[in-house]
N, C-alpha and C positions, 0 to 999 in steps of 0.2 A: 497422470498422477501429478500433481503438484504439491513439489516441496522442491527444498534450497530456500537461496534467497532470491528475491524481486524486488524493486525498489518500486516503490509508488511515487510516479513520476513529479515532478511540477511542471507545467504549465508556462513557458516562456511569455511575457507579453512585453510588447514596443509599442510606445504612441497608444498602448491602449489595446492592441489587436493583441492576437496570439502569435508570437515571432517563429514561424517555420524553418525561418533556416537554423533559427539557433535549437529550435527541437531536434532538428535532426542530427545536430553536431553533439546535443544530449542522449541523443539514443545509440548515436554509435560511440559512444564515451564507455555506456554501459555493455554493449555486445562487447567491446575492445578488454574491458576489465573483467569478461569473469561471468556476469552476474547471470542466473538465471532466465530472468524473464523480468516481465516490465507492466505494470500497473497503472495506466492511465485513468485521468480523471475521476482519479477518490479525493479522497479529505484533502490530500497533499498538493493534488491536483486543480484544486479550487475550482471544485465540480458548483457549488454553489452559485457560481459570478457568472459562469458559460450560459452562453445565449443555450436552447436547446441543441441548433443547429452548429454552432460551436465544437460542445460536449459531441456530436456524432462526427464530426468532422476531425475531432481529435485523436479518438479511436480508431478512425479508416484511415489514418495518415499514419498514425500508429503500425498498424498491422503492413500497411504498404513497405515502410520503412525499413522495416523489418524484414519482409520477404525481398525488397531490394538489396540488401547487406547479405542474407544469403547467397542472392544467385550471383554473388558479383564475390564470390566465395569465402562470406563471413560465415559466422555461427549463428544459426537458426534459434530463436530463444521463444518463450512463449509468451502471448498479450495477454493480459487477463483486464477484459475491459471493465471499468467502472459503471455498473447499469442501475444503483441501487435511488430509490425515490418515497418519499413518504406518501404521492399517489399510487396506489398500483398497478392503473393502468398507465402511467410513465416509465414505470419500472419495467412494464411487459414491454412497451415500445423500442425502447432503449438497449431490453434484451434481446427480441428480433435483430435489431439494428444490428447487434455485435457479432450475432449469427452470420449475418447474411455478407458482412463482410470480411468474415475469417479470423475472429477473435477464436483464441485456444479456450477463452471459459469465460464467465463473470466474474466480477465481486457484487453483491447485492448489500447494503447496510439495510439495519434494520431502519425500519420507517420512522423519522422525526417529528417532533413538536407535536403529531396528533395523541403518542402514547398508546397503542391499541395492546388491547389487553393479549394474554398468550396465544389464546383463541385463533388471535385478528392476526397473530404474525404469524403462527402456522396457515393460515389462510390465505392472506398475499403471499408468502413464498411459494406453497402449491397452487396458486394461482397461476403463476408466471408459470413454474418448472412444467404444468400441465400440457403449456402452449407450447415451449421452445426448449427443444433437446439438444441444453449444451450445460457442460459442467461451470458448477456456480459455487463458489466461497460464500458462504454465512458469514456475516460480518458483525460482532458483538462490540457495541465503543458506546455503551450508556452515558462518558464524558457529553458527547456529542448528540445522542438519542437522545436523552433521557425515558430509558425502557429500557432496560437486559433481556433479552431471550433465557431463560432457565435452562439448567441443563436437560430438564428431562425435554423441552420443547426443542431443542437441537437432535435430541437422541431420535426424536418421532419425525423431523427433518429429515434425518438419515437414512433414515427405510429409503426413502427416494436415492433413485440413482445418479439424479444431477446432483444432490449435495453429499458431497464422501469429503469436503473438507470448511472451514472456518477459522477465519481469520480471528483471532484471542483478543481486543483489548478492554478488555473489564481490569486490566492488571493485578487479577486473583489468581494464585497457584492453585486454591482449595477452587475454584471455578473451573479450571482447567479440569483437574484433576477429577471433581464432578463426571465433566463431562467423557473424560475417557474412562473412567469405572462405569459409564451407561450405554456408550455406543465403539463404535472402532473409527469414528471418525477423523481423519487427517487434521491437524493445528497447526497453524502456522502463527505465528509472534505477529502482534499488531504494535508493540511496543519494544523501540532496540535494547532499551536496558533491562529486559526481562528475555532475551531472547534465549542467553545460556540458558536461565533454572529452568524455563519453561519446554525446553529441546531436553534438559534435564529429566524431566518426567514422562517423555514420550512425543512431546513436539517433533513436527517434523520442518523445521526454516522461521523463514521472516518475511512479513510485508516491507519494510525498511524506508525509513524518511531520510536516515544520513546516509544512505547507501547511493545518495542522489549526488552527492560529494566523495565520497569511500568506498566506492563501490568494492573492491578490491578486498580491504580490510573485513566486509561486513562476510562478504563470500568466504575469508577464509574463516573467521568463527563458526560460519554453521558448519562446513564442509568441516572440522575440524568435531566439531561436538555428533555431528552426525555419524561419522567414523569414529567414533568411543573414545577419543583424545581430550579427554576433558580437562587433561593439566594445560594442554597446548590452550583448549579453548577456552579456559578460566582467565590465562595472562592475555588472550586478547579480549575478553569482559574486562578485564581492569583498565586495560588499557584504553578501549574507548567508551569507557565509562562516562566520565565527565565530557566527553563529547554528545553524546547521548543524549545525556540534560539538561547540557544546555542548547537543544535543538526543540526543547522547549521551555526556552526562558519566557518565550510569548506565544501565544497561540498560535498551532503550526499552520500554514507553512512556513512563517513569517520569517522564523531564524535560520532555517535553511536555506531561504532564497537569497534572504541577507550572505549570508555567508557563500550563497554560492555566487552570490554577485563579486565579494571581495575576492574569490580565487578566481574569476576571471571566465566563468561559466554559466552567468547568467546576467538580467540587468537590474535584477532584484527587483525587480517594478509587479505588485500588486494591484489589487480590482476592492475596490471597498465594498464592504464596513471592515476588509484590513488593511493595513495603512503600518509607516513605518515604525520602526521600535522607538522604544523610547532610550536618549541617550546614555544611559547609564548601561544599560541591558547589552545596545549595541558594541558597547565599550566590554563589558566581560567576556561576551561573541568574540570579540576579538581577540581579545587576550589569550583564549582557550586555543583559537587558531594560528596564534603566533607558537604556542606552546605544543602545538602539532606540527608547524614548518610547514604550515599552507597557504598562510602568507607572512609577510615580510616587513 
C-alpha cells in the first residue's frame, strides 16, 4: 500500500554526468529524516535529459542503495521507480526494468505531447499492467501532458489490481473528489501546497518536491493529517506554505536544486532546455530560505 510521504528524487549531476556519490549522501538524507519512500526519475528527477540507459541505471542504484542502508541496519523505505513514456512500448520497457530489479512499484505519467484520446490512455496503461505485475501509481499533471485522464477513466483503471493508487496533480479538489465518489482508489498529493485539503477529503500522502530539502517537516504534515490532527496539520500548511511556492517560481526542478545547492546538498547543475534561474527569482529563492534558517 502506498501512502505517507515520498519525495520525488532529483537527479545529482557533475561535469555533466549523474554524481553517485552525492546521490547517495541524498538518499540516505531521506531514510535518516523520516520519509517514506523515494521516487526516482519523475518530473523532478529530469527523466527527460537521461540517456535511457541512465534513467535504468538510476533506478537500480536506487533500489541498491536502499537495500544497502537496510542491511547495514537503516530503515527499509519503498522505491517507486519512474517508468512513465508517451511511447508505450518504452513505458513497458522501463516497467520490466523496475521489476526485475526490485523496485516496490511504478509511477507511470500519463503519455505527452502525442495527447491520446481516453480510449488510448486506458489502453497503454492496460497494456503495460498486462505484461508486468507490479503495483503502479497513475500519474495525472495535464500542466505537463497536456491530456487529463477523467475521473471515470481512472475509476475503470482501477478494476485492475496494479493500479489501487494515483498520483493528483490536475490541482482540482472537485477532480480529486471526482474521483473518489467513482472508485476507492488511493491519492496521493502531486502538488505540496494542496497536500493538507487534498489528505482533507480522503488523500492518503505526497509525491513531494521540497521534501528533497524538508524531508522531515513534509513527513510530519501528512503523518499529522493522516492521524486526524488537522489543527497540528493546518500550522504546518501555513507554515510551509510559502516555501512551497516558491519551489515553483520556475519550472521545477529548477528552484529546488537551486536551493538545494545553496543549503549545501546538491550542485544545482542542470541538463538543458533547463538552465539557470533568472536573477531576480533566484534572489526571492533566497530570501524565502533565509526566512526558514537554511541558509545564512
Amino acid at each position: 500500500m502506498f501512502q505517507g510521504a515520498y519525495t520525488a528524487m532529483i537527479t545529482p549531476f557533475k561535469d555533466g554526468q549523474v554524481d553517485y556519490a552525492r546521490f547517495t549522501e541524498q538518499i540516505r538524507f531521506q531514510i535518516e529524516s523520516g520519509i517514506d519512500g523515494l521516487v526516482p526519475v519523475g518530473t523532478t528527477g529530469e527523466s527527460p535529459t537521461l540517456t535511457h540507459d541512465e534513467h535504468r541505471k538510476v533506478i537500480e542504484y536506487t533500489v541498491k542503495t536502499v537495500k544497502d542502508v537496510a542491511a547495514a541496519g537503516g530503515r527499509k523505505v519503498q522505491v517507486i521507480a519512474g517508468t512513465g513514456s508517451n511511447a508505450t512500448q518504452e513505458a513497458l520497457e522501463l516497467t520490466q526494468h523496475a521489476k526485475e530489479v526490485g523496485a516496490d512499484g511504478a509511477l507511470m505519467v500519463n503519455p505527452y505531447y502525442n495527447k491520446p484520446t481516453q480510449e488510448g490512455l486506458y489502453r497503454h496503461f492496460m497494456h503495460v499492467a498486462e505484461r508486468v505485475d507490479i503495483p503502479t501509481i497513475l500519474y495525472n499533471i495535464p500542466g505537463r501532458c497536456g491530456i487529463t485522464m477523467n475521473a471515470s477513466t481512472v475509476a475503470k483503471l482501477n478494476k485492475h489490481p496494479n493500479f489501487g493508487t494515483i498520483k493528483e496533480a490536475t490541482g482540482s479538489m472537485d477532480m480529486a473528489s471526482e474521483i473518489l465518489s467513482l472508485c476507492d482508489i488511493r491519492i496521493l498529493s502531486g502538488d505540496d501546497s494542496l497536500t493538507l485539503p487534498l489528505m482533507a477529503i480522503g488523500g492518503r500522502g505526497v509525491i513531494s518536491v521540497l521534501s528533497n530539502l524538508m524531508p522531515k517537516e513534509v513527513k510530519a504534515l501528512v503523518d499529522a493529517a493522516a492521524a486526524g490532527k488537522f489543527s497540528v496539520a493546518r500550522q504546518l500548511h501555513k507554515d510551509l506554505f510559502t516555501i512551497c511556492k516558491v519551489m515553483f517560481i520556475e519550472t521545477n526542478p529548477i528552484p529546488i536544486k537551486i536551493a538545494m545547492a545553496l543549503a549545501g546538498r546538491d550542485t544545482g547543475e542542470l541538463r538543458l532546455p533547463l538552465c539557470e534561474m533568472l536573477p531576480e527569482n533566484k534572489a526571492t529563492l533566497e530570501k524565502v530560505l533565509r526566512q526558514r534558517g537554511i541558509v545564512r
